[in-house]
mmCIF file as gemmi writes it, N, C-alpha and C atoms, coordinates in Angstrom:
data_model
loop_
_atom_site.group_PDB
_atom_site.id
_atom_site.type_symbol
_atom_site.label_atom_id
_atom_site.label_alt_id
_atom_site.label_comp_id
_atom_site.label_asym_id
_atom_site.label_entity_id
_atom_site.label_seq_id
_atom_site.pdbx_PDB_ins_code
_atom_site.Cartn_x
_atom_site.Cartn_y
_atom_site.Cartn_z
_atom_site.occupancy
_atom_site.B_iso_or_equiv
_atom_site.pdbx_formal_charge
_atom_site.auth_seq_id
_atom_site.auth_asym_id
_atom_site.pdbx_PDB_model_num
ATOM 1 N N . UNK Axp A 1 ? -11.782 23.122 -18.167 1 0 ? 1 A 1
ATOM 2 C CA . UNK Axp A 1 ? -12.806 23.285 -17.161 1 0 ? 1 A 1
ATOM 3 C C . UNK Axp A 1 ? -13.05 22.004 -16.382 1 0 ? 1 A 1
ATOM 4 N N . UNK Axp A 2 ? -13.29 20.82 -17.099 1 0 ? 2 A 1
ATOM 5 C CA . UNK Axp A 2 ? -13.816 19.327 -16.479 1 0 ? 2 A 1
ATOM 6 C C . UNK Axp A 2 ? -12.2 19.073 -15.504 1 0 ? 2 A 1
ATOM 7 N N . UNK Axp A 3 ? -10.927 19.611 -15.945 1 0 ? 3 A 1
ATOM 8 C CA . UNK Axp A 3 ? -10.106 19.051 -14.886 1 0 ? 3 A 1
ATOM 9 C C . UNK Axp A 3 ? -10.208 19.852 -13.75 1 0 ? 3 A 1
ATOM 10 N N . UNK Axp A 4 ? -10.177 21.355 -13.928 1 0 ? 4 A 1
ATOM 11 C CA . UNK Axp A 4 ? -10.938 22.348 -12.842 1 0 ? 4 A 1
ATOM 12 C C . UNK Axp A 4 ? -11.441 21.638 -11.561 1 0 ? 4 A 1
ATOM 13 N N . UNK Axp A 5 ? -12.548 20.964 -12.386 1 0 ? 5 A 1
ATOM 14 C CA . UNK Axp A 5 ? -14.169 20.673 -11.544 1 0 ? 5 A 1
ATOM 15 C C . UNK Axp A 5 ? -13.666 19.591 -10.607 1 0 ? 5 A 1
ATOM 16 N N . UNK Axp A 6 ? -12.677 18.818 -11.659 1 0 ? 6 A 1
ATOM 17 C CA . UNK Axp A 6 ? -12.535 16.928 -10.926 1 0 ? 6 A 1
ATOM 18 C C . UNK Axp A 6 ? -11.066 17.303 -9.614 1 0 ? 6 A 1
ATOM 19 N N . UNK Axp A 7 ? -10.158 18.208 -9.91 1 0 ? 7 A 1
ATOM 20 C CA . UNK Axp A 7 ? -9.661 18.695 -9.21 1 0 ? 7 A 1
ATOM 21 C C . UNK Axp A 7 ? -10.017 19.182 -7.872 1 0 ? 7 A 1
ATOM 22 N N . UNK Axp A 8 ? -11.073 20.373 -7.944 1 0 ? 8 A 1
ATOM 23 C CA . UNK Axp A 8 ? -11.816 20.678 -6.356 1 0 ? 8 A 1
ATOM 24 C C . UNK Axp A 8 ? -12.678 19.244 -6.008 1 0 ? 8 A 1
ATOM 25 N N . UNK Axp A 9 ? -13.354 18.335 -6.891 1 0 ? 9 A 1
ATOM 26 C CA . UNK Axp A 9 ? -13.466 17.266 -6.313 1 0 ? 9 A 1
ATOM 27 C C . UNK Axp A 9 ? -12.991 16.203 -5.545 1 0 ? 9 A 1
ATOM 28 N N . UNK Axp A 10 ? -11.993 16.377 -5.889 1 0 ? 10 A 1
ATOM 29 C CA . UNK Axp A 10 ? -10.41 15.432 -5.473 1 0 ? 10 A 1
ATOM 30 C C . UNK Axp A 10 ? -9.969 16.081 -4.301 1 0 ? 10 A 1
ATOM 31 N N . UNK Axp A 11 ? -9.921 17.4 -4.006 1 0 ? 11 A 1
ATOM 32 C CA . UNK Axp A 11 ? -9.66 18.028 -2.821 1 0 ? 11 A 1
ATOM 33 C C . UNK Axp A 11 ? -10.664 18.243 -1.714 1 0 ? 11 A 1
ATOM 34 N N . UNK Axp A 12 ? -12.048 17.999 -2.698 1 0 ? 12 A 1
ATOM 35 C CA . UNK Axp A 12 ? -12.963 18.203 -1.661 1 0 ? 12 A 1
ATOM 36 C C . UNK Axp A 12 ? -13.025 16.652 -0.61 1 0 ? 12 A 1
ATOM 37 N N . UNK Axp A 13 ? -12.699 15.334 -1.794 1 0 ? 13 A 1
ATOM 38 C CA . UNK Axp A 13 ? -12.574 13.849 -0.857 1 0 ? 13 A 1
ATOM 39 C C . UNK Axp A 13 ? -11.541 14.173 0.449 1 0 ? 13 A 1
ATOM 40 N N . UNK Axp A 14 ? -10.238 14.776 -0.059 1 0 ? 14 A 1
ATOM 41 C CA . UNK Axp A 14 ? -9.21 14.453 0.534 1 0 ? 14 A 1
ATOM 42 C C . UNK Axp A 14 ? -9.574 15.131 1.799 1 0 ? 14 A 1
ATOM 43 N N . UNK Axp A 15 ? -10.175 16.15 1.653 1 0 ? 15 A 1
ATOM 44 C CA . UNK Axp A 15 ? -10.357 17.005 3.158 1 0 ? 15 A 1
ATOM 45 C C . UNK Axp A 15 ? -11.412 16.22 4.11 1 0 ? 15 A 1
ATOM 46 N N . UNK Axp A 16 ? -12.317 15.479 3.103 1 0 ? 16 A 1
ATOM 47 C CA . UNK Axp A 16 ? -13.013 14.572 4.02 1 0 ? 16 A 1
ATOM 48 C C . UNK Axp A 16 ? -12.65 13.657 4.577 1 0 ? 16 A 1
ATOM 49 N N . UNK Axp A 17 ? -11.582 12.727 3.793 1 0 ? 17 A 1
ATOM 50 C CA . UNK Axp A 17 ? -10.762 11.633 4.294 1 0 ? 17 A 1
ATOM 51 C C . UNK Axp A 17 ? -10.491 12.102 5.369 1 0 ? 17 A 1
ATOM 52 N N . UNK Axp A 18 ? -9.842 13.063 5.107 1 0 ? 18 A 1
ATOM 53 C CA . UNK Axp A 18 ? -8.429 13.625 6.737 1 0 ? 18 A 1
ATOM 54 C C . UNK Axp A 18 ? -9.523 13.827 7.745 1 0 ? 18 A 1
ATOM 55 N N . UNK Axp A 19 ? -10.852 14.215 7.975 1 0 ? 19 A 1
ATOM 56 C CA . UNK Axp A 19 ? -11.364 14.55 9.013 1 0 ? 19 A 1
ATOM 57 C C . UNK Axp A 19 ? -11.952 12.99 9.303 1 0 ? 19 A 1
ATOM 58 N N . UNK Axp A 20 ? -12.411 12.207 8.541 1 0 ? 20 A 1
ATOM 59 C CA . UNK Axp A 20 ? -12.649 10.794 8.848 1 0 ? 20 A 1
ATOM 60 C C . UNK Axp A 20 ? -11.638 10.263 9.697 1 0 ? 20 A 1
ATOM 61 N N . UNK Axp A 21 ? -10.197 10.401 8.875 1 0 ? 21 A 1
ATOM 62 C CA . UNK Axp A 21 ? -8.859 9.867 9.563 1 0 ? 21 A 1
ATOM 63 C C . UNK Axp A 21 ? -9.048 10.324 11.088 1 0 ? 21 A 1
ATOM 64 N N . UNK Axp A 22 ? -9.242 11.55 11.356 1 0 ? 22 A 1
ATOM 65 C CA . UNK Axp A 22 ? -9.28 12.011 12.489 1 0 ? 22 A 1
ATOM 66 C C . UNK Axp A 22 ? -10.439 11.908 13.406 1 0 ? 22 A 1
ATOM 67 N N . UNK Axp A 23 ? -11.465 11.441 13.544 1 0 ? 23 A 1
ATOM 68 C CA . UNK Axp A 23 ? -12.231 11.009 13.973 1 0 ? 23 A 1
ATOM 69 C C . UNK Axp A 23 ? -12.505 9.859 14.208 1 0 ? 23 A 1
ATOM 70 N N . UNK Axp A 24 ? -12.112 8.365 13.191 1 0 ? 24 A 1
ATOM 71 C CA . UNK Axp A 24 ? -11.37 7.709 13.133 1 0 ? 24 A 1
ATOM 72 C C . UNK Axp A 24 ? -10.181 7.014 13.181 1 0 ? 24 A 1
ATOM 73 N N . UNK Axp A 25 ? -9.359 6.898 14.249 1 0 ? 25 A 1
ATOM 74 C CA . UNK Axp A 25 ? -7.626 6.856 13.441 1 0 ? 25 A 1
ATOM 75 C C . UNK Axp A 25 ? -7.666 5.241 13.25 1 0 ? 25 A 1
ATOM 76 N N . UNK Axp A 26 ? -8.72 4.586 13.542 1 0 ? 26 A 1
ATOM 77 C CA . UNK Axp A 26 ? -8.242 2.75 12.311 1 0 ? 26 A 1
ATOM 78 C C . UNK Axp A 26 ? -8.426 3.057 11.39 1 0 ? 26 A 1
ATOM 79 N N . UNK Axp A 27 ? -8.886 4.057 10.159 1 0 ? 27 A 1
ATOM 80 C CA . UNK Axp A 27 ? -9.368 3.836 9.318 1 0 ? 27 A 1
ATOM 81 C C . UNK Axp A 27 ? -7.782 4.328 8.806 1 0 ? 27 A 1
ATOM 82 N N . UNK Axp A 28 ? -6.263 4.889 9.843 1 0 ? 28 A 1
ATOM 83 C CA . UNK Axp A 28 ? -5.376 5.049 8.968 1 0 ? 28 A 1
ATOM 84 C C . UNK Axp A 28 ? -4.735 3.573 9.077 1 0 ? 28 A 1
ATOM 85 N N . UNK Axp A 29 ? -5.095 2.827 10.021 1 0 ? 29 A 1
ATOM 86 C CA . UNK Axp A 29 ? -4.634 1.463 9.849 1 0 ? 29 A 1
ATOM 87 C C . UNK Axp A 29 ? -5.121 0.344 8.766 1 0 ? 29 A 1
ATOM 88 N N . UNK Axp A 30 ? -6.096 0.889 8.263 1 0 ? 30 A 1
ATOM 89 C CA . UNK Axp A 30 ? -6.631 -0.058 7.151 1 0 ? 30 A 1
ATOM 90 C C . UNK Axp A 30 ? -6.346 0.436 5.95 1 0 ? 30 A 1
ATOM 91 N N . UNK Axp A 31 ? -5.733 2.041 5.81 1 0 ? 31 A 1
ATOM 92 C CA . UNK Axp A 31 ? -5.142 2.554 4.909 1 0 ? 31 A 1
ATOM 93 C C . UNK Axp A 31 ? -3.731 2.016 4.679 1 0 ? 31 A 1
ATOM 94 N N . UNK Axp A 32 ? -3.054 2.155 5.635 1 0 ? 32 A 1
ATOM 95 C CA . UNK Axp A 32 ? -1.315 1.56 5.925 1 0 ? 32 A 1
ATOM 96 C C . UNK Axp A 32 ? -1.392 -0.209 5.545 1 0 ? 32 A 1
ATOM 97 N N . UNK Axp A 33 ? -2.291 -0.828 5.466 1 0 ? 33 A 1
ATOM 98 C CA . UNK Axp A 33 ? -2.479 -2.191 5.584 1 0 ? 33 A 1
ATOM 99 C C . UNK Axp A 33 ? -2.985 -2.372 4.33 1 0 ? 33 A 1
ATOM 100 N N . UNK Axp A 34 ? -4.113 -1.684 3.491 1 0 ? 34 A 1
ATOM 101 C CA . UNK Axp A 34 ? -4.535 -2.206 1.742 1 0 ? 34 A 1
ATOM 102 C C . UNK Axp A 34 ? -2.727 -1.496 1.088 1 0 ? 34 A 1
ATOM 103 N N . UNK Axp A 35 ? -2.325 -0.585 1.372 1 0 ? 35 A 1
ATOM 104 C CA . UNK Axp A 35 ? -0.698 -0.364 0.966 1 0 ? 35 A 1
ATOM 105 C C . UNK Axp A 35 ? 0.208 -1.091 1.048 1 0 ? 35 A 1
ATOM 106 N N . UNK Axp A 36 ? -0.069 -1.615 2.228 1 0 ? 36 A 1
ATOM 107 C CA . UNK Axp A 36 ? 1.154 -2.879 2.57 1 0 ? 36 A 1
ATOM 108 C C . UNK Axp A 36 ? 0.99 -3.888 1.38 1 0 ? 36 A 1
ATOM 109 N N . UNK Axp A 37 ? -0.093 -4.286 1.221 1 0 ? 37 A 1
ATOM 110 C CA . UNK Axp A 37 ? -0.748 -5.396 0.78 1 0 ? 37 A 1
ATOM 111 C C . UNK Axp A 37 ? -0.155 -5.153 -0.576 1 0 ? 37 A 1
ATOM 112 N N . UNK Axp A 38 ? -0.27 -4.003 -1.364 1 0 ? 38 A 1
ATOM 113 C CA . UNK Axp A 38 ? -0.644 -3.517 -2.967 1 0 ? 38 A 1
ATOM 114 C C . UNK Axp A 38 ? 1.156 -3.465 -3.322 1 0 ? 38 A 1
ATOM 115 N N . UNK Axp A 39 ? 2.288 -3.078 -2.076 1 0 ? 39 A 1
ATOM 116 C CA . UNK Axp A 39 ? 3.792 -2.867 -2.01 1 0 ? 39 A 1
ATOM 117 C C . UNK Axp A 39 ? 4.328 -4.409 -2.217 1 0 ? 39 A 1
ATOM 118 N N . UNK Axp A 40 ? 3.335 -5.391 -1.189 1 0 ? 40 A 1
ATOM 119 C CA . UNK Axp A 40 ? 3.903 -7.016 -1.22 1 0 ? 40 A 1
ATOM 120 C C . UNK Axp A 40 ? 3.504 -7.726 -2.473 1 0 ? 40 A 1
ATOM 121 N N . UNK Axp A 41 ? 2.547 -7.253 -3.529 1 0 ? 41 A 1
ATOM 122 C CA . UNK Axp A 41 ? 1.884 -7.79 -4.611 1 0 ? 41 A 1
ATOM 123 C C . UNK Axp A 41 ? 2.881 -7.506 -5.854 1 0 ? 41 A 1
ATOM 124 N N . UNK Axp A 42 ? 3.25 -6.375 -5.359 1 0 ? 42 A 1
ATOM 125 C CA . UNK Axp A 42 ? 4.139 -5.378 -6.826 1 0 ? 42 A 1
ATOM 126 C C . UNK Axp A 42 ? 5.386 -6.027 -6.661 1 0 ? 42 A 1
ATOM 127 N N . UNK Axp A 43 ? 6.19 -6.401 -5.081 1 0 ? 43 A 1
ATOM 128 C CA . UNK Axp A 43 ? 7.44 -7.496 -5.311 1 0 ? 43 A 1
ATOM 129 C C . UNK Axp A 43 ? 6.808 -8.847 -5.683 1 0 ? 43 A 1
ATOM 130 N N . UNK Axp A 44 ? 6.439 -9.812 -5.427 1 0 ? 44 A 1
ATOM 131 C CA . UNK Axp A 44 ? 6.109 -10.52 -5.851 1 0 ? 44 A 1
ATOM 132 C C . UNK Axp A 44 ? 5.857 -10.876 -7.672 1 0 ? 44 A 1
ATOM 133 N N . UNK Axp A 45 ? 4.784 -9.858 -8.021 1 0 ? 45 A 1
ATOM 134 C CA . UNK Axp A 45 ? 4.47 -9.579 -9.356 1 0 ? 45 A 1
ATOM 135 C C . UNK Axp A 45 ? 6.052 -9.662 -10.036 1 0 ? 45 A 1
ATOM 136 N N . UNK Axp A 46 ? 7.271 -8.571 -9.457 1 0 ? 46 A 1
ATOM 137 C CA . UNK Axp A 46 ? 8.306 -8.42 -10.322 1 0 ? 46 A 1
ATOM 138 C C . UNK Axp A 46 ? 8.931 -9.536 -9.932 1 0 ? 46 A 1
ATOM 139 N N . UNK Axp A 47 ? 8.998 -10.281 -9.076 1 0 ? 47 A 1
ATOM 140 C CA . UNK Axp A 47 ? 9.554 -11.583 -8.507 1 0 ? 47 A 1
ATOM 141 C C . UNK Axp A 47 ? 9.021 -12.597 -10.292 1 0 ? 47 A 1
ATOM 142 N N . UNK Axp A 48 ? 8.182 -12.833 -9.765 1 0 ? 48 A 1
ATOM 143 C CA . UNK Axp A 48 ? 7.555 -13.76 -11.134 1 0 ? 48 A 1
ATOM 144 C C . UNK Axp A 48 ? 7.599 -13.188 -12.219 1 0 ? 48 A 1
ATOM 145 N N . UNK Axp A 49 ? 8.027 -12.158 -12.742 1 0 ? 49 A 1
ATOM 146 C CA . UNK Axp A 49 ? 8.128 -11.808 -14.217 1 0 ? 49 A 1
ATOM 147 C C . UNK Axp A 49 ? 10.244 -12.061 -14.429 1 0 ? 49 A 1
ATOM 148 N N . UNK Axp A 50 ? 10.676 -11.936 -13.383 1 0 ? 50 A 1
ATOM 149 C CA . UNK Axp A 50 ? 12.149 -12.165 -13.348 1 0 ? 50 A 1
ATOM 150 C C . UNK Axp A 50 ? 12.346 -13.043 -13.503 1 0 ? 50 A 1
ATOM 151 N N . UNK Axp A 51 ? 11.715 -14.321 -13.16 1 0 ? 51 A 1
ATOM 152 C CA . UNK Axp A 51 ? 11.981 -15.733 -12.907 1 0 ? 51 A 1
ATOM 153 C C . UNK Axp A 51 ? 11.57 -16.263 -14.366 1 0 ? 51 A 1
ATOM 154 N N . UNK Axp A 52 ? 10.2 -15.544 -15.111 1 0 ? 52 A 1
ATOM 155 C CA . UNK Axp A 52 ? 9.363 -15.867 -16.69 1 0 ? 52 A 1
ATOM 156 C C . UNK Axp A 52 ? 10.507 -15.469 -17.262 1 0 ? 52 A 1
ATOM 157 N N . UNK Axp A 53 ? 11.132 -14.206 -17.226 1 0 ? 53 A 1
ATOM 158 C CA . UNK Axp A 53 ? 12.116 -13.553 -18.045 1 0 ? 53 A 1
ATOM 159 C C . UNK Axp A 53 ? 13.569 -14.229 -17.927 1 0 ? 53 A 1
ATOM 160 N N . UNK Axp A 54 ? 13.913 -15.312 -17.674 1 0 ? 54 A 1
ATOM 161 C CA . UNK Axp A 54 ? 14.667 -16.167 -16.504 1 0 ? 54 A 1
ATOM 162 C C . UNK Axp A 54 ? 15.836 -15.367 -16.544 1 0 ? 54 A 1
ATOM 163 N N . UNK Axp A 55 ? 16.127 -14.484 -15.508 1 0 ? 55 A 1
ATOM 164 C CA . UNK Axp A 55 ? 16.375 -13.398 -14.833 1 0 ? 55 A 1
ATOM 165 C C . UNK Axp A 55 ? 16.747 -13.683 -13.672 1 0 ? 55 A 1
ATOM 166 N N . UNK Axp A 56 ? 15.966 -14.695 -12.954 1 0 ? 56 A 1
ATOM 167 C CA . UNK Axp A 56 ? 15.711 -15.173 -11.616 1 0 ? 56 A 1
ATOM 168 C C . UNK Axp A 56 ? 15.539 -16.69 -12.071 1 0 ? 56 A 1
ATOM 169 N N . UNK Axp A 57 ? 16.662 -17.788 -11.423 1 0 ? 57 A 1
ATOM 170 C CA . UNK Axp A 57 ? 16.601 -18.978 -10.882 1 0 ? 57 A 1
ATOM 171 C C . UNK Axp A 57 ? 15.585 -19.711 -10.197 1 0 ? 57 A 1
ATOM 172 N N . UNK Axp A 58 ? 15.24 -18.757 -9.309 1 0 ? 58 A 1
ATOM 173 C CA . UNK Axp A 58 ? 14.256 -19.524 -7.977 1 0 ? 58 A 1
ATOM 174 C C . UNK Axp A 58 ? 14.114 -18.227 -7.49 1 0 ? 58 A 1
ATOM 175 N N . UNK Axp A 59 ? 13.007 -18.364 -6.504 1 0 ? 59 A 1
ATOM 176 C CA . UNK Axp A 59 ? 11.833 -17.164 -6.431 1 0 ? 59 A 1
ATOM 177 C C . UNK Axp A 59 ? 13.069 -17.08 -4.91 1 0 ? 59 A 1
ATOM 178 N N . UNK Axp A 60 ? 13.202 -15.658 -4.979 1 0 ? 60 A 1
ATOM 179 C CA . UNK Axp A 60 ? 13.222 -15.112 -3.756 1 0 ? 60 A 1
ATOM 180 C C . UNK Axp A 60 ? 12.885 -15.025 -2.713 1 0 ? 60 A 1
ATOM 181 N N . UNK Axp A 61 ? 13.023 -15.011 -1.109 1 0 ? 61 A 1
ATOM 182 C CA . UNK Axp A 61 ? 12.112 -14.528 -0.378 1 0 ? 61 A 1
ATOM 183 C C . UNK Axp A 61 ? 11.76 -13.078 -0.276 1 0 ? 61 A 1
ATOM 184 N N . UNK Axp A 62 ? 11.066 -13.124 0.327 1 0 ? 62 A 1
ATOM 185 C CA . UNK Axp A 62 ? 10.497 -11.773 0.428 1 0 ? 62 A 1
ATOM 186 C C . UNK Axp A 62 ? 11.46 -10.465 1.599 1 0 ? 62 A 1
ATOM 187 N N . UNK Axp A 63 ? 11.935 -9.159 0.579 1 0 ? 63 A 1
ATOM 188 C CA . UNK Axp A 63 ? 12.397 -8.523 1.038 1 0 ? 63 A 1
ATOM 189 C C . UNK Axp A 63 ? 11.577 -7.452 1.858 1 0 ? 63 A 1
ATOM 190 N N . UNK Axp A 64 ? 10.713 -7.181 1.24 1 0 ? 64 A 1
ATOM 191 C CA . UNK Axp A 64 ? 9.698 -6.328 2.176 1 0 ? 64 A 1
ATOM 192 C C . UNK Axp A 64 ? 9.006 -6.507 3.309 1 0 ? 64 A 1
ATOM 193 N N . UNK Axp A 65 ? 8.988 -8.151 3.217 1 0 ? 65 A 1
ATOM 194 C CA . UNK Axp A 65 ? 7.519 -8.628 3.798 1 0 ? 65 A 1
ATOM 195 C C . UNK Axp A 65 ? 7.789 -8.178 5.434 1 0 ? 65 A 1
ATOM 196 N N . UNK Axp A 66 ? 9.396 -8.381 6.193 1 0 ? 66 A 1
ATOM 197 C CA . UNK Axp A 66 ? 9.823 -7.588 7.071 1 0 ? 66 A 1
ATOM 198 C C . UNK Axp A 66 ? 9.446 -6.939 7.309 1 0 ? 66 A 1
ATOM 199 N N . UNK Axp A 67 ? 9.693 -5.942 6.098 1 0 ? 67 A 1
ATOM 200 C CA . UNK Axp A 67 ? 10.095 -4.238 6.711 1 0 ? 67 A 1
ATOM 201 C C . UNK Axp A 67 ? 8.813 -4.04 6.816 1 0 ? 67 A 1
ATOM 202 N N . UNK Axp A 68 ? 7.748 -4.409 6.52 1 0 ? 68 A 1
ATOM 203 C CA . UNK Axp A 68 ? 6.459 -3.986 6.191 1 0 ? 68 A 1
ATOM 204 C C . UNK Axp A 68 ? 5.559 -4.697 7.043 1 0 ? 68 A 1
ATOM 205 N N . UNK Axp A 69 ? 5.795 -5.218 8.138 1 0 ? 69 A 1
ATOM 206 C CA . UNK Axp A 69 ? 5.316 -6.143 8.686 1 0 ? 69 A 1
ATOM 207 C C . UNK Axp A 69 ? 3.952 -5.442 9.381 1 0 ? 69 A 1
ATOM 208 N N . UNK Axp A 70 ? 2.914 -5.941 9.907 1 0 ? 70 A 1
ATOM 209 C CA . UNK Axp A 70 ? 1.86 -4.897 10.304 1 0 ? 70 A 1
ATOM 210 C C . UNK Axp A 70 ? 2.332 -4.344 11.715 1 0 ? 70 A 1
ATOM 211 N N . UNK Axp A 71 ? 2.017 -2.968 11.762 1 0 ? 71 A 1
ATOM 212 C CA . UNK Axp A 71 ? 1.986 -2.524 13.41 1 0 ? 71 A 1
ATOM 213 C C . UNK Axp A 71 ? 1.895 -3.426 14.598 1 0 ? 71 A 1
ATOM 214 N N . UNK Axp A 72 ? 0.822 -4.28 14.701 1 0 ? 72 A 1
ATOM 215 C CA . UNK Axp A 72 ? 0.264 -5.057 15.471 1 0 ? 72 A 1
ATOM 216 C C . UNK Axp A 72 ? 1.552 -6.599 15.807 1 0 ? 72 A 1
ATOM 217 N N . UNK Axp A 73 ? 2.187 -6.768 14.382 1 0 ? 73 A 1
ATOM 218 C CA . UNK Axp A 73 ? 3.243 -7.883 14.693 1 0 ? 73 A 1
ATOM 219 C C . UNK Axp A 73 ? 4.415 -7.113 15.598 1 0 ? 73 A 1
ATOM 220 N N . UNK Axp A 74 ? 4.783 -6.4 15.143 1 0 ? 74 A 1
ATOM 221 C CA . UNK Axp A 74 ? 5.98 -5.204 15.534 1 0 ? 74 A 1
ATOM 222 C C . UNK Axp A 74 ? 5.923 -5.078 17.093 1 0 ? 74 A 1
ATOM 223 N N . UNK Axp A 75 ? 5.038 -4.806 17.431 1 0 ? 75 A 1
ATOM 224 C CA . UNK Axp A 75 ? 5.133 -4.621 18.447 1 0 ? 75 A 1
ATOM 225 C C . UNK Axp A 75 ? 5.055 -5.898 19.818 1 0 ? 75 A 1
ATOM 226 N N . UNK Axp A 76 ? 4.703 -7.016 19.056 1 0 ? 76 A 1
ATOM 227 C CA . UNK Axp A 76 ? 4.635 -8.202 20.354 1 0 ? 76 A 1
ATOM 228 C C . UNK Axp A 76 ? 5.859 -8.643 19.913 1 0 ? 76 A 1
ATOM 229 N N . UNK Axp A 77 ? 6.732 -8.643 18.573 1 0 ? 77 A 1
ATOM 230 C CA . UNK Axp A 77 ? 8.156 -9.273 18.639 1 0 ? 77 A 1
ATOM 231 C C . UNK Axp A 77 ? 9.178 -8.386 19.788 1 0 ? 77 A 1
């Protein structure tokens, strides 16, 4: 029953999100951007456990940090 309940709860946020999103559309840019952020933390994180695990020589640069660059850079390069 309690997953039931937390379930239509969970659907009831999400339908609110999406109409926020849409009434809002920065709020999908600050969504795309705490993601970016949480994607560049998790390489990094495995960056430094490779290097503890000496796995890794010397720290890498960053492969994502590119691809992931914010909207706002992307577009004035």
């Amino acid at each position: 029953m309690q997953v039931i309940a937390i379930q239509k709860k969970m659907d009831a946020l999400q339908i609110e999100a999406n109409k926020l999103c849409q009434t809002n559309p920065d709020l999908l840019d600050v969504e795309a951007e705490q993601l970016r952020q949480e994607l560049l933390d998790i390489e990094f994180t495995t960056y430094t456990e490779l290097m503890r695990l000496g796995r890794l020589t010397e720290k890498l640069p960053s492969l994502l940090e590119d691809i992931l660059k914010p909207q706002q850079e992307k577009s004035i390069i």
